[in-house]
C-alpha positions as CSV (number, residue, x, y, z in Angstrom):
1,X,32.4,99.3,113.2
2,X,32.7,96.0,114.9
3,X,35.4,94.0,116.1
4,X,35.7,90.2,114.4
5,X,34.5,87.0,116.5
6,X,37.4,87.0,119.1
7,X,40.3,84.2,117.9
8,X,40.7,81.0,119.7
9,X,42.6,83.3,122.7
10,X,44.4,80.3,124.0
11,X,45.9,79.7,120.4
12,X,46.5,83.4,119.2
13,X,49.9,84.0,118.5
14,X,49.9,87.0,120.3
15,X,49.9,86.8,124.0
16,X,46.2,86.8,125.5
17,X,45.3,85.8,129.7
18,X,44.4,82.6,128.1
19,X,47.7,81.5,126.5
20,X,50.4,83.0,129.2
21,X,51.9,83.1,132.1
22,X,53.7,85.2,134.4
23,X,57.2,84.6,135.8
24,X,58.9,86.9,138.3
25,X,62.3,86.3,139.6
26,X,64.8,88.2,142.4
27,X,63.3,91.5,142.6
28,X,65.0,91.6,146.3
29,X,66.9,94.8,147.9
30,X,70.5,93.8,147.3
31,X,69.2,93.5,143.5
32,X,67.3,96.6,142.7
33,X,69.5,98.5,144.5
34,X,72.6,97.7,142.2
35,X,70.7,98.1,139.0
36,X,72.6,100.3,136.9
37,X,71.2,100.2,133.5
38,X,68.2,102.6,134.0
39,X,66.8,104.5,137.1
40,X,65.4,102.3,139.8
41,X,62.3,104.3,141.0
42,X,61.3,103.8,137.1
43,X,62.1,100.0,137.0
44,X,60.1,99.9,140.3
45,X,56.9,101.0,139.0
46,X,57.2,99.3,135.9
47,X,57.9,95.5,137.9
48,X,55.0,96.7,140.2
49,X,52.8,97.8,137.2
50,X,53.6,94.3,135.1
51,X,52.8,91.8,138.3
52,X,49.4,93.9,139.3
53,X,48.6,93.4,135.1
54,X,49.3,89.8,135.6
55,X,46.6,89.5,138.7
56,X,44.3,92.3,136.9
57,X,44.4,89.3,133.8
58,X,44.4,86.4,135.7
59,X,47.8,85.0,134.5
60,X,49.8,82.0,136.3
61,X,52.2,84.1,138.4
62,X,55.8,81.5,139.3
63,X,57.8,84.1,141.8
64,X,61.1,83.3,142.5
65,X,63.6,84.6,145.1
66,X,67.3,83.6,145.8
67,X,68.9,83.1,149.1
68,X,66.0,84.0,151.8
69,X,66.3,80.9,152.9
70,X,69.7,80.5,154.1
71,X,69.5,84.1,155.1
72,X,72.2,85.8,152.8
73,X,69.4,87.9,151.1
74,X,66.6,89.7,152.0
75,X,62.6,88.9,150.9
76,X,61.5,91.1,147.9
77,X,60.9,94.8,147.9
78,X,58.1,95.7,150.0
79,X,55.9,97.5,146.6
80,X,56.0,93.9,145.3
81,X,55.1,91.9,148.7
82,X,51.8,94.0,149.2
83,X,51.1,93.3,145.2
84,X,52.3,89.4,145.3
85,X,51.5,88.5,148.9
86,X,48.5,86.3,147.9
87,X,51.2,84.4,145.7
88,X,54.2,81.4,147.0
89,X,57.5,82.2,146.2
90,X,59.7,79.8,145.4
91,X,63.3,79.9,147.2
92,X,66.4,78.5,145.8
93,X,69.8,78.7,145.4
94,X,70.6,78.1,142.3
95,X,71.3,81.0,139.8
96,X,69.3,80.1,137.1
97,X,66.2,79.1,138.5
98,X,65.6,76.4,135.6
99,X,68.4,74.5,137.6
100,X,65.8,74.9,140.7
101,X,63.0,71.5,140.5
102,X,60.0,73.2,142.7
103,X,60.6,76.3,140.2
104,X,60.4,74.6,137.3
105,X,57.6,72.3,138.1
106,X,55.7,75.6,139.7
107,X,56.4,76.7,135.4
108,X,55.4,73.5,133.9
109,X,52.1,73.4,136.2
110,X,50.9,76.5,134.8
111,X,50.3,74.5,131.2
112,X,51.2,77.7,129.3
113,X,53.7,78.0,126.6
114,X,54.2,81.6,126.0
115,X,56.2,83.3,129.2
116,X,56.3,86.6,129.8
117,X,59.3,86.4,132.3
118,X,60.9,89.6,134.4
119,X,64.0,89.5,136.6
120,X,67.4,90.6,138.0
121,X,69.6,90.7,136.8
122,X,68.9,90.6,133.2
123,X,72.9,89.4,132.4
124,X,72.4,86.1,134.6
125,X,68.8,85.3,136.8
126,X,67.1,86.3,133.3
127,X,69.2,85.6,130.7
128,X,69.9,81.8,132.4
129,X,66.3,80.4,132.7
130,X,65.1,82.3,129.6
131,X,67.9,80.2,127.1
132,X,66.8,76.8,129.2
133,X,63.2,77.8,128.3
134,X,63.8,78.5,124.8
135,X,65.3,75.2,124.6
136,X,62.6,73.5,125.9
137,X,60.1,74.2,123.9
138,X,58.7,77.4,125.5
139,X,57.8,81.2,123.9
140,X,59.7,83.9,126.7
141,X,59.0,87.1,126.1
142,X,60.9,89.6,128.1
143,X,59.4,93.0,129.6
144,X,62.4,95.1,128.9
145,X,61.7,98.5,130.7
146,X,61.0,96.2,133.4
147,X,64.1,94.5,134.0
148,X,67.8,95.4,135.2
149,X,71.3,94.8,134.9
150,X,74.6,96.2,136.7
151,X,75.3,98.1,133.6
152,X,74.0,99.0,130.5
153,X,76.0,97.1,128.4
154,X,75.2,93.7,130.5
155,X,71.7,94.8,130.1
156,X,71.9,95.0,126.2
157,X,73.9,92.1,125.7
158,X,72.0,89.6,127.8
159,X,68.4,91.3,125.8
160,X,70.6,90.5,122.7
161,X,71.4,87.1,123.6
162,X,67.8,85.9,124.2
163,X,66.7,87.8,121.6
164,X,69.2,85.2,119.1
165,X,68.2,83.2,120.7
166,X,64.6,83.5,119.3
167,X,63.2,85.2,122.6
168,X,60.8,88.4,122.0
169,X,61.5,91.8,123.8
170,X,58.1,93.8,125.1
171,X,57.7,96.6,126.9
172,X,55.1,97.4,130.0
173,X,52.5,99.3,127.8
174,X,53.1,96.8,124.8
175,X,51.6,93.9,127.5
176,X,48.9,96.0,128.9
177,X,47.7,96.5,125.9
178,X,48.3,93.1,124.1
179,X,46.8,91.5,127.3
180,X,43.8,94.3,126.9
181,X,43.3,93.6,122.9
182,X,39.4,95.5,122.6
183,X,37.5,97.4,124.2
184,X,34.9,95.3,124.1
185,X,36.2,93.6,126.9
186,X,34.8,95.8,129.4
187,X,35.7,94.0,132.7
188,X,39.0,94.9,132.4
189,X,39.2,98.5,131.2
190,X,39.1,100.2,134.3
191,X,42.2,98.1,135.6
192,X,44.2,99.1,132.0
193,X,43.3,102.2,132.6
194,X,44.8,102.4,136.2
195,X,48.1,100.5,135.5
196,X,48.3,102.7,132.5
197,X,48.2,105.8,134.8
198,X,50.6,104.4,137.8
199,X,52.9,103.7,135.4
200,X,53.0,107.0,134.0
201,X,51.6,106.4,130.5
202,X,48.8,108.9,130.7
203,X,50.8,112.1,130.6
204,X,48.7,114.7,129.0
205,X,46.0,112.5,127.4
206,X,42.6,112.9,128.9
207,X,40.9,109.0,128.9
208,X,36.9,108.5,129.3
209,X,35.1,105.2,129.1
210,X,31.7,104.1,129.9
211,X,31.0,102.1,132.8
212,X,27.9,100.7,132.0
């Protein structure tokens, strides 16, 4: 069997390393470490597993941190400085990093449309710049299992506000493979297949592929 000419990939309607980009936002200690609505170790890997898909793909990657600056927070967690630290971040104060002009001109630079955007917390550094998005024009699309609020029920309502508000909930294996599309596309299998096992999606399944 064969797989059909591949579509136009930067205008597929699903997401493709052609048509996205990658926004990351406040995945500091003060942050992670209040995250209540599932445990942390798992949101870890899962942040770490999304950004090292976004460099295996060649996305746009905007990060964003909050208060380094001025010293009342700390830089991100150390798993996502060795992953990111070829990337600038982009400091602010502001809450909603829409509010922020470097960040959102760092977003517009990119030229995509389609956003696959992470960040804590969901209830308010998520939920604020993906609404502003939305309104503007752009497609978010939010990797659920890889972000956080201080509860579960601020974590559910702020996925159910975007969502009304016509944003799209994914989760970390729905992107890999999405991002991934055929096997056909050889140069990155062996990367799916690692992000697939660090992020613990490989239990019990024996995977083979040829190299050549």
């Amino acid at each position: 069997m064969a797989s059909e000419p591949i579509r136009d990939p930067s205008k597929d309607h699903l997401l493709t390393p052609q048509n996205s980009a990658f926004i990351i936002i406040d995945y500091q200690p003060v942050q992670v470490n209040s995250i209540a609505s599932m445990d942390r170790q798992l949101l870890v890997n899962n942040i770490v597993g999304t950004s090292k898909a976004a460099i295996a793909y060649g996305l746009p990657i905007v990060h964003s941190t909050v208060n380094v600056k001025t010293g009342l927070n700390k830089p991100p967690i150390s798993q996502l400085r060795k992953v990111l630290d070829k990337y600038p971040t982009y400091d602010r104060t502001t809450i909603n990093s829409w509010e922020d002009v470097e960040f959102r001109k760092a977003v517009e630079a990119t030229g995509r449309k389609k956003l696959i955007m992470t960040a804590l917390w969901t209830e308010a550094c998520l939920t604020f710049p993906a609404l502003d998005a939305l309104k503007e024009g752009y497609e978010v699309y939010v990797v659920a299992d890889a972000v956080g609020g201080t509860s579960v029920a601020a974590h559910e309502m702020a996925l159910r506000r975007i969502e009304q508000a016509g944003g799209k909930m994914i989760s970390v294996t729905q992107l890999f493979c999405e991002l991934q599309r055929d096997w056909q596309r050889k140069d990155t299998v062996p990367a799916f297949i690692n992000l697939f096992i660090e992020t613990g999606g490989t239990a019990g399944l024996q995977f083979s592929y040829d190299k050549d």
